[in-house]
N, C-alpha and C positions, 0 to 999 in steps of 0.2 A: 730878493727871494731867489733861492738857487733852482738851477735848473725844471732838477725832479715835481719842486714843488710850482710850478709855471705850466708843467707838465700834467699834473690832477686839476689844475682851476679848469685849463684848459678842456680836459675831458669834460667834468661836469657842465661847464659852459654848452657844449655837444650834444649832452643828452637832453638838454634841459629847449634846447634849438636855440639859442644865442649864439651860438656861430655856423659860420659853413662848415660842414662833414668834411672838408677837405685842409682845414685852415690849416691839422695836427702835423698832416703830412707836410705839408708848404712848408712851416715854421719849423719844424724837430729835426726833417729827416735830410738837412743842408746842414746840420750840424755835426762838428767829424766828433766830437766826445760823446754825440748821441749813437754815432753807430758802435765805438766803438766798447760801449756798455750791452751790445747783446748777449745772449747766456738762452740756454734751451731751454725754453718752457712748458714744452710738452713731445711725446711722441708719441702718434699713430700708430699702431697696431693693428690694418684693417685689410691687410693683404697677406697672402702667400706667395709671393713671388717680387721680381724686383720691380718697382712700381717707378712708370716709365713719364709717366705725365702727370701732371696737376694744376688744377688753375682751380680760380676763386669766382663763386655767382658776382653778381654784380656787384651785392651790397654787403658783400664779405662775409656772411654769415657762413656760409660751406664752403668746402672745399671738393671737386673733383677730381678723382685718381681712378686713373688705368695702369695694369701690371701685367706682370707676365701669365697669371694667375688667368686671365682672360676676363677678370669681374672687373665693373665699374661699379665705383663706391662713392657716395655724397655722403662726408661728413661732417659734424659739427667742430670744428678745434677747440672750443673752448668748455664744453662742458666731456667731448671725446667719443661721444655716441654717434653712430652709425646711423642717419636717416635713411638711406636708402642703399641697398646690397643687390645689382641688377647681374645677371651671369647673362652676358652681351651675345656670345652667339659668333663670338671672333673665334678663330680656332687657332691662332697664331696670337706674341706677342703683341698688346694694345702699345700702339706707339703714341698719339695724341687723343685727345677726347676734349671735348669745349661744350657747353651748355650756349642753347641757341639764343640769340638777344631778346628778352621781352618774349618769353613763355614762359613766365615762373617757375624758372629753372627743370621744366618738366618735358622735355624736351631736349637732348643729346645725341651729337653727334661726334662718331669715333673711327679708327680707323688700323688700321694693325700692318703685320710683315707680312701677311700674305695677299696685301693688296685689297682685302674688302673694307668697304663701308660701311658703317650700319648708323640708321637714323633712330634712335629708341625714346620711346615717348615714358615716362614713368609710369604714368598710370594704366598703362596698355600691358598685357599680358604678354608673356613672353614669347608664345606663337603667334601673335599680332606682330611683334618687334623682328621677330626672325625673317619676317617676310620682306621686312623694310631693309634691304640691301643694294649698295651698287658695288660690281665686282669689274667695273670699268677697267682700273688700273689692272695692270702684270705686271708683279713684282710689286717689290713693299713700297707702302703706301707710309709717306712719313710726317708727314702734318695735314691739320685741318686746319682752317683759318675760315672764320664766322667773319661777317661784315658789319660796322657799328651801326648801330637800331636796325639792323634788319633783320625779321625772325624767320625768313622765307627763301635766303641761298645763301649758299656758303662756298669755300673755294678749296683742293686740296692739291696734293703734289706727290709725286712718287720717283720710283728708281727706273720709271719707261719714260722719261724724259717730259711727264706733259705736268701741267696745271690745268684742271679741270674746274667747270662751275656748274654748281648744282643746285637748280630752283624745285625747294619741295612743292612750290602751286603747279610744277606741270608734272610730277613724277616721285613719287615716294622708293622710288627701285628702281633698277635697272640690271639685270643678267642679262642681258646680249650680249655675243659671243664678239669679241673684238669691235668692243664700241668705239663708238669716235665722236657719236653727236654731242658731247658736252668740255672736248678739248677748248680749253681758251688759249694757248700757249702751246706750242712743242719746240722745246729748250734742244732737244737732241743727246741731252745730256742729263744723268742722273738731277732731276730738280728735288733739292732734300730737305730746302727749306724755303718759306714765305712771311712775310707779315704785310699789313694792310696800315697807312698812314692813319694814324688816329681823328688829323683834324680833318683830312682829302681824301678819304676811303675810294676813290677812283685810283690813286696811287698805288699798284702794286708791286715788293720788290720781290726778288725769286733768286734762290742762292742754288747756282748747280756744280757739278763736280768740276767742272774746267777751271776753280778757283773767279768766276765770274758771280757778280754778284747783277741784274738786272732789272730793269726800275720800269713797269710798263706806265700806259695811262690807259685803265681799261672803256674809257669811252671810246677808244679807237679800236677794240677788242669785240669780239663774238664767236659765237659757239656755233655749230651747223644746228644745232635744237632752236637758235635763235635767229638761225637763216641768214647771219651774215657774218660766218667764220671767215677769217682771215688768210688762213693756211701760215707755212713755216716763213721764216724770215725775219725781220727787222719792225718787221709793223706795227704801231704803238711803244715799242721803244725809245724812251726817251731817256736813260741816263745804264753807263755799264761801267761800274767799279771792276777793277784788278787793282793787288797792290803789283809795283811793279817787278816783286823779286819773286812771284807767282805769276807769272806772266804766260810763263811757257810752261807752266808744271799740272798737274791737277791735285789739291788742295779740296776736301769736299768741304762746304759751307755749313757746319751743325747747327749753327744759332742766326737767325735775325729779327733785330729790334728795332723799331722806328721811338725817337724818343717821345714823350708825351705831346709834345707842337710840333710835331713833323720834322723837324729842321736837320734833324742828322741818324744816321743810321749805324749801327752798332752791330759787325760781321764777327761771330767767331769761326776759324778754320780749324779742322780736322792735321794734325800734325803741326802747329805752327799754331800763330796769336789770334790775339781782338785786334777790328781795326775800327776806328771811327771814322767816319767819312761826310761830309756836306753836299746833300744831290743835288743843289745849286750852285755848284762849283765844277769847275773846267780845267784846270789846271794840268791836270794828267795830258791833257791832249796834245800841248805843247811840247811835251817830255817825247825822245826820240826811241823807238824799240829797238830793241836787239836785233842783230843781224842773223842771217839766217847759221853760219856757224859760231854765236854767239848763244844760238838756242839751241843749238845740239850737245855745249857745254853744259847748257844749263837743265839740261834732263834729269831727271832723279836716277840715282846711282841703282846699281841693281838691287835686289836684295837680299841683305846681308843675314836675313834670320827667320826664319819659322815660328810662329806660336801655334801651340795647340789651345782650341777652344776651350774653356775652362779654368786656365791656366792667368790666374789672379793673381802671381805673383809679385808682378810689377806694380799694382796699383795699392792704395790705403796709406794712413799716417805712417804707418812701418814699413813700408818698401824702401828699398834702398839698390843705388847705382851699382852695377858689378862692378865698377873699379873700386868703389868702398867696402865690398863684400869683400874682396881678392883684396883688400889690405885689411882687413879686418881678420882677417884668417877663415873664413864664415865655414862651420864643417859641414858636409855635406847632406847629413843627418837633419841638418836645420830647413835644406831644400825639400820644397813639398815635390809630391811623386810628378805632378803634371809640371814642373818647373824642367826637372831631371829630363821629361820626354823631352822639353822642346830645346834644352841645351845640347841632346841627342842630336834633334832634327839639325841644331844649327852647326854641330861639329861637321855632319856630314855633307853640305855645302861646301863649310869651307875650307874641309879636307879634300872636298871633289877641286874647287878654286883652286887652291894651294898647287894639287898637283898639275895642276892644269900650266898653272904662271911658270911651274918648274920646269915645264915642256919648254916654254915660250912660246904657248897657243895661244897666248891672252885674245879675248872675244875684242872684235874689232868693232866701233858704233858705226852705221852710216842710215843715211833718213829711210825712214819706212818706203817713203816714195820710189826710192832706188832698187830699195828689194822686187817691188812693182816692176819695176819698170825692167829690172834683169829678167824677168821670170824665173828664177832659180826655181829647181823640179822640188817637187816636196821633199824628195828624200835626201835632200841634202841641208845639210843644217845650216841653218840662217844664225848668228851671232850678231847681235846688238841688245845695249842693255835693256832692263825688263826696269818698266814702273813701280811705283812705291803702292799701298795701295790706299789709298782707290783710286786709280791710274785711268784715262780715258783715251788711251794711242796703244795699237795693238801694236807689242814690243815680244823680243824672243831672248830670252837671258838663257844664252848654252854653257852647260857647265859639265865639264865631260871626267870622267875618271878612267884611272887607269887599268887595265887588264893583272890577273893573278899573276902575271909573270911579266907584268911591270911595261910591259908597251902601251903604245897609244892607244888610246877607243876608235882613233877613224882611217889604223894601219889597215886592220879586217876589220868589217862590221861582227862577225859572226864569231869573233874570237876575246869580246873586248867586255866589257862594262857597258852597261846603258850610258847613251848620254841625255842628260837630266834639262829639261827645259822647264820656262814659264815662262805664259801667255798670259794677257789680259786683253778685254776685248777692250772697245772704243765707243759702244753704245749704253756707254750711262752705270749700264752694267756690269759689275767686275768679273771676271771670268779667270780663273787659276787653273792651268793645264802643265802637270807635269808630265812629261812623255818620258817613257823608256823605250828607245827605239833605234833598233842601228841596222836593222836585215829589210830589205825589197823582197825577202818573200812571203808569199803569203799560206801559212797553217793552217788547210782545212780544218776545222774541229768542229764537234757538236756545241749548238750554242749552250750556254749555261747563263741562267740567269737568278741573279740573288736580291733581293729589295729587304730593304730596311731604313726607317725613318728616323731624320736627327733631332727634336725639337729644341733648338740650342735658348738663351734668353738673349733679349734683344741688346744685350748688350758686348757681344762678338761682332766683327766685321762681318760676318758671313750670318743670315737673319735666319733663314728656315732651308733647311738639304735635308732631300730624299736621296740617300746614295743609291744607286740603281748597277749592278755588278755586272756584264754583259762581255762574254767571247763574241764577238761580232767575225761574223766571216765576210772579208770583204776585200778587194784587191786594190793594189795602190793606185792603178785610176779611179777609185772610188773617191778615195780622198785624197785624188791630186784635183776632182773635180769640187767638191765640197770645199779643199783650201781657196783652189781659184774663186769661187764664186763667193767667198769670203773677203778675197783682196777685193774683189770687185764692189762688193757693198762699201768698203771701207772705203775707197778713190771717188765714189761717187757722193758719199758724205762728207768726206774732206775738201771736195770741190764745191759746198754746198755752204760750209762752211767759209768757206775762202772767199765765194762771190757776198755771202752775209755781211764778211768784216768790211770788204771792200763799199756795197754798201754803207754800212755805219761810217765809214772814214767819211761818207759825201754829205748825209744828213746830218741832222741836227739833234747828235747823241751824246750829252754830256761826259766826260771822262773824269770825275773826280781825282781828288790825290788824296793821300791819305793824311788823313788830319793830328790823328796820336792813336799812337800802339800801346798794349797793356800787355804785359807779360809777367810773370813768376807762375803761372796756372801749367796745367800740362793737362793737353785733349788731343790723346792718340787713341786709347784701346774705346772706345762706344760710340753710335753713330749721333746720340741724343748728346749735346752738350749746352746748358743753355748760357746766353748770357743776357745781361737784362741791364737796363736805368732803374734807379732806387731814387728819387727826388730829383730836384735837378742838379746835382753834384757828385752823386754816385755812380759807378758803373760795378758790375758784381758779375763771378761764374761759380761755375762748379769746376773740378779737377778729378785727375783721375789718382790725387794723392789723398783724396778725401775729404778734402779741404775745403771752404766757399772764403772767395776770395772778392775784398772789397780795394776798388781803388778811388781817387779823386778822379771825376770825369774831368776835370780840366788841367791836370799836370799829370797826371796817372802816375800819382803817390799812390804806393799800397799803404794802406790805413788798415784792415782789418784781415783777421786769417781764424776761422772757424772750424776747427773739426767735427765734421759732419756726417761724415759714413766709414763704414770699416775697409773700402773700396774705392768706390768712385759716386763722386756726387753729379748727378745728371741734369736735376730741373728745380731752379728757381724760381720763384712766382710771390711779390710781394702783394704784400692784403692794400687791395683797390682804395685805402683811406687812410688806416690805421698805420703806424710804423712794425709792424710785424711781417715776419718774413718766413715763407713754407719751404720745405728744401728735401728733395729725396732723391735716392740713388738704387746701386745693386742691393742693400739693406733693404728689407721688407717690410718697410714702414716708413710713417710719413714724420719729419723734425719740425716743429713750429719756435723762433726763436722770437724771443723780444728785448729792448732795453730793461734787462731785471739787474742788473751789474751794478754796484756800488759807486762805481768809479770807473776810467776808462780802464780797461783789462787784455790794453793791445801788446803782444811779447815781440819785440820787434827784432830779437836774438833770432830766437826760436821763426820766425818770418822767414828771414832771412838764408837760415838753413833748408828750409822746406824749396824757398825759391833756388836754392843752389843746387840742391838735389832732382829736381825737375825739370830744370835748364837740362843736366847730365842724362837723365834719364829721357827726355824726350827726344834728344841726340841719338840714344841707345836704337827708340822705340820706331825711331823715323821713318825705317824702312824694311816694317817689319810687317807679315802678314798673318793673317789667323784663321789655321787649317783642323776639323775634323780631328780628334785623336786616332780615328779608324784609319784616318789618312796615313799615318807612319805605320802604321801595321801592315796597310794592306800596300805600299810601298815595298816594305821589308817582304811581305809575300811574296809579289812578281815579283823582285829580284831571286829569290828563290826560283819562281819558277823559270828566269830565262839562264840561270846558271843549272837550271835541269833540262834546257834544252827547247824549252818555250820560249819564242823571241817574241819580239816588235808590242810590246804593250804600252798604255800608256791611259795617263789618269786625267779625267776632265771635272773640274771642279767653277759648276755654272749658276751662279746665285739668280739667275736671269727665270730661267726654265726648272728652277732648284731641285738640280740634279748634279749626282757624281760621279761621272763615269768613267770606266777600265776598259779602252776599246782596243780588240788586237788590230795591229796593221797592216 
């Protein structure tokens, strides 16, 4: 009997209760001519915006999705109806949403970019629902993770470095103003993602920007709501994956997966691959680190290019590498208008560089610690390279241009071109400051102050900015004391961190190695990238070529490549039994695929190019960052205004406090 038809006894055997619910999956979805018969069988239509999250009830019957749209929607995939349309009460991008274990799906919890929570019960009215919030986090709030059969707490993570646990028996809300009582973790460092061991639900791992991935045991864990917080450190740490060529870099973590028996754990990173790892394994430990000028090489190079928010050009089935554009002849007519701005943004870097290397001023690296410890006065400009983003070491990339009559920018300050910096901060939070600034003096002016809000979709590096436009009157010991007291936070978390590791080197913290890599996908431009186990032989993501990408979890053969969005595919979630598989991106709608395929229908040409063009392009994307389009305007302004005789400005761009600011010096 061939496949397909093994495949209907099989079903009917299911409905009929002759076998286990789960046998279809066991038996089918370990077979590679089974995956590779998928074909779209339906698409959702039940959002306005780019729909950020999806998971499936227990028993596979709905489906839940949050978007940018701010609504949560349960719907049915198979017959395409809409049971339930709730307007959540998020006022930012919904980033994750999960129905609670064992309440009849009536009961949901979700979480967005601007950091709140909401707990919403279906059948509770909407001002019932709006009250049930906790607004703990600052800063976005990027997964929720429910615990298996428990319908009564749940656990989440954000960009302010904590993991939080939330029991609704003792508290349906929370608005206090810089809470603390429910921290179970403070990572110190953007935490952006979680999952919870399927069979050992005390196992939790937690993936933060340092390119660390961390594995607690939350019986050695508590909250100050529970009276026996822990405080920062090592505590309940029990296993901490790096790969080793992310060692010294920061890498943020988009996806983590524990496979269905615990046994291995499945990390995708933000600029770079999937890794599989075994958290019962040691082996990394052995392995010797880089020395300390072996990690100063190994920093992320500055960066080489600007995007403007918006700016989709890179990503879907049809993007294509600029070195294939520029051999293709590609005319310029073909380039969308936000592609044009940001090739603007990047000529004018690296025409600032260019003439910069022409001098022979090239920017010299040396450790942050040094700059520390010279005290160099604020107004002299510190040179060392600037992080990729989302960078975690406050780094200064000076990039200086030349004067209308062709002398240096630091001959006269008062006579030259601004010199062009970037900052990123080291708390979790990415921080973009380009300064224009070359005069110590200080312009009394009347303040002027302009507000206007960005609400970008969560699919930009940069989540939610309120630009705030402010002449600030203030003298340079204003912010030669603000800078100090900024190095100051920084030495005192890096020595916090430094006695942490040192700990870990004495206890008993597992250091995996990396088991196997998957690669042909490309996850630079979105913060959401998932990847997931399909059976036990599958491993699957999304990309930002559109793609959903299938390999063998045990040799990491690509076996399948599925065009799935016009952009970028974000979130994968296969049906909890069935062999069917949900999949949604920047598109405003949800894809339901399944084995409808005649035959296998794998193009392994066509594969193959997609993975060569993504290799290339992710190269490209590496070290790239994503700025505001107001931002090149209002760049191009101040320069205007300090060649009319306005000096010292300079622009702060703080996803932290999500604010923009043009502060004089």
């Amino acid at each position: 009997m061939s496949c397909s038809g093994n495949l209907v006894w099989d079903v009917n055997k299911r409905l009929i209760g002759y076998s286990e619910p789960n046998t279809i999956r066991t038996n089918y979805l370990g077979r590679r001519e089974f995956v590779q018969r998928l074909k779209l069988e339906a698409t959702l239509n039940v959002h306005d915006g780019c729909v950020n999250t999806i998971s499936w009830n227990d028993t596979g019957e709905y489906i839940l999705s949050g978007s940018d749209d701010t609504f949560l929607v349960i719907t049915n995939p198979y017959n395409k109806k809409v049971k339930k349309s709730i307007r959540s009460g998020h006022r930012a991008n919904i980033f994750s949403a999960k129905f609670m274990p064992h309440t009849n799906d009536q009961e949901i919890i979700s979480c967005s970019g601007d950091g709140i929570i909401y707990y919403t019960h279906t059948e509770k009215s909407p001002e019932y629902n709006r009250q049930c919030q906790f607004t703990c986090h600052y800063g976005t709030a990027y997964e929720i993770m429910t615990v298996p059969n428990d319908p009564y707490t749940f656990l989440s993570c954000g960009e302010d470095g904590t993991v939080r646990w939330f029991d609704l028996r003792m508290k349906t809300s929370c608005t206090k103003e810089d809470c603390k009582d429910d921290i179970l973790i403070n990572c110190r460092r953007a935490a952006t993602s979680i999952s919870i061991s399927p069979l050992v639900p005390y196992y939790l791992a937690v993936g933060c920007s340092d390119s660390s991935v961390r594995i607690y045991d939350r019986r050695m864990l508590g909250t100050r709501a529970t009276g026996n917080y822990m405080g920062r450190g090592t505590t309940g740490m029990c296993v901490r994956f790096v790969p080793t060529h992310l060692s010294n870099k920061s890498c943020r973590v988009t996806s983590l997966c524990y496979s269905e028996d615990g046994q291995e754990v499945l990390v995708s990173y933000s600029s770079d691959y999937i890794y599989l790892f075994d958290p019962k394994d040691d082996q990394a430990r052995e392995l010797k680190g880089p020395s300390e000028e072996r990690r100063e090489e190994l920093r992320q190079p500055p960066v080489k290019r600007l995007r403007l928010r918006g700016d989709w050009s890179d990503t879907g089935p049809r993007a294509r590498p600029e070195s294939e554009r520029e051999r293709d002849g590609e005319q310029s007519p073909n380039v969308s208008l936000m592609q044009r701005m940001s090739d603007m943004l990047s000529r004018w870097f690296e025409e600032a560089s260019e003439a910069q290397s022409s001098r022979g001023t090239r920017p010299q690296a040396r450790p942050r610690g040094a700059t520390e410890a010279a005290g160099s006065p604020p107004e002299e400009p510190v040179s060392v390279p600037a992080r990729s983003s989302p960078p975690t070491t406050s780094t200064t990339s000076t990039i200086s241009t030349t004067s209308p009559t062709g002398t240096s920018s630091t001959s006269r300050p008062s006579a030259a071109e601004p010199v062009l910096s970037l900052h990123y901060s080291s708390e979790g939070t990415t921080t973009s400051t380009i300064k224009l600034d070359f005069t110590d003096e200080c312009v009394q002016m009347k303040d002027v102050a302009l507000k206007s809000c960005y609400h970008t979709n969560s699919m930009g590096l940069c989540v939610h900015v309120c630009l705030r436009i402010s002449f600030i009157r203030c003298h340079r010991s204003c912010v030669s004391r603000r800078s100090a007291a900024a190095r100051i936070q920084e030495l005192f978390r890096r020595r916090k961190e430094r006695r942490e590791m040192e700990e870990s080197e004495t206890q008993n913290i597992r250091r995996p190695s990396v088991k196997m890599v998957y690669k042909g996908h490309r996850n630079s431009r979105t913060m959401i990238k998932e990847s997931c186990f399909w059976g036990n032989n599958f491993v699957m993501s999304g990309s930002d070529c559109g793609h959903i990408f299938i390999w063998d979890r045990h040799t990491a053969e690509h076996l399948m490549l599925l065009e799935a969005d016009n952009h970028v595919v974000n979130c994968l979630q296969p049906h909890p039994y069935d062999p069917i598989l949900a999949s949604s991106g920047i598109d405003y709608d949800i894809k339901i695929w399944s084995p409808l395929e005649k035959s296998p229908s794998f193009n392994r040409v066509l594969a193959d190019e997609v993975i060569t063009r993504n290799e290339l392009m992710l190269e490209e994307t590496r070290n790239t960052i994503t700025v505001p389009a107001s931002f090149m305007l209002r760049m191009l302004a101040s320069l205007n205004h300090i060649r009319s005789g306005i000096s010292g400005l300079g622009w702060m761009l703080n996803s932290n406090d999500s604010t923009l600011r043009w502060n004089r010096m």
